[in-house]
N, C-alpha and C positions, 0 to 999 in steps of 0.2 A: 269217460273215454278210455280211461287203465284197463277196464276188465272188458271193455271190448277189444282192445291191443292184448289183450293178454288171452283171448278166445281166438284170436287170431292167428298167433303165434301156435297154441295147441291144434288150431285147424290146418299149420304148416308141419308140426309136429306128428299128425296122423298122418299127413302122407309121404311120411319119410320114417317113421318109427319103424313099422316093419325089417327096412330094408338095412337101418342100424342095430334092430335088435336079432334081426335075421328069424322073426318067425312067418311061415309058410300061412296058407290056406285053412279055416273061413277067416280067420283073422285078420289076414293081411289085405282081403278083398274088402272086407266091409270095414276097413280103415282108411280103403285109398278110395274106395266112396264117398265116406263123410266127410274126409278130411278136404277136400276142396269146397263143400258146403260149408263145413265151419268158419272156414276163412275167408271166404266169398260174404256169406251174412255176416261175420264181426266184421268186417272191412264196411259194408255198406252199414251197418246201424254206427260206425262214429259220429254220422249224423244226424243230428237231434232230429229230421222230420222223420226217420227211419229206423229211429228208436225200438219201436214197436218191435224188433224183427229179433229182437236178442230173446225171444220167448222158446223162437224155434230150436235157440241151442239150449233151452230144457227141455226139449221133448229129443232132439239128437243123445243129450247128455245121459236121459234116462235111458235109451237104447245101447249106448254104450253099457251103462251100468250091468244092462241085462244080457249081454248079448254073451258074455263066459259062459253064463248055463243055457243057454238057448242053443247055441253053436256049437258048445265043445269045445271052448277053446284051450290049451295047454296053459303051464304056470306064466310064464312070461306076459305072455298075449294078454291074460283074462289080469296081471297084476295093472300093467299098461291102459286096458277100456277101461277099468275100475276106476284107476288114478284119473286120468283122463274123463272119465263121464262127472262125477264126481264133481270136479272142478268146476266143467262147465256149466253143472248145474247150480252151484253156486252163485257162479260169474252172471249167469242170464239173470239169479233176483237182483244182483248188485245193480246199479246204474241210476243215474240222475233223472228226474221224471225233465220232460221239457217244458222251460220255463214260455215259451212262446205258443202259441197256436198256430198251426199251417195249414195254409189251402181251406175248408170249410165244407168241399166236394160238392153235389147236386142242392145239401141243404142251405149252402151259402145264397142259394137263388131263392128259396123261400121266404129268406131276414127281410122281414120288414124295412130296417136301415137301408139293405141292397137295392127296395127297390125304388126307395125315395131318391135316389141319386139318378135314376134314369131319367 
């Protein structure tokens, strides 16, 4: 749950970094893009059925990573995605597998067990 609260905080941190670190354009656009992604997916995987979704912010994370040589972006900007990508690609391997199983979806109706109870 830590490195999802802490993917969260850097998905509040991308859309406000700009505007503290005061750098401009393509930077500050595909910041204030991500940055309510990042924070929207770590907010919803603190729960264990939704786990699954902290993968997204290693494929976010890599694009930050890349996105200084891709873009152009100036010293500030490209030190910011780096640090930033970086982390969350960390933070995505981090995380507790879940101990539960949820839901079972269409193949829950094939279990044998399921369908003795009817």
């Amino acid at each position: 749950m830590w490195a999802r609260t802490i993917s969260f905080v850097l998905g509040l941190w991308l859309m406000v970094g700009p505007a503290v670190l005061g750098y401009g354009d393509p930077a500050r656009t595909n910041d204030r893009i991500l940055g309510p992604i990042v924070a929207g997916l770590a907010f919803v995987a603190i729960w264990p059925v939704m786990r699954p979704l902290r993968w997204v912010d290693l494929l976010v994370g890599a694009w930050l990573f890349a996105a200084p040589w891709l873009l152009g972006y100036g010293t500030g900007p490209a030190i910011n995605s780096l640090v930033v990508g970086l982390l969350l690609m960390v933070l995505a391997m981090l995380g507790s597998k879940t101990s539960k199983r949820f839901g079972g979806g269409w193949a829950s109706l094939l279990d044998s067990d399921t369908h003795n109870r009817w």
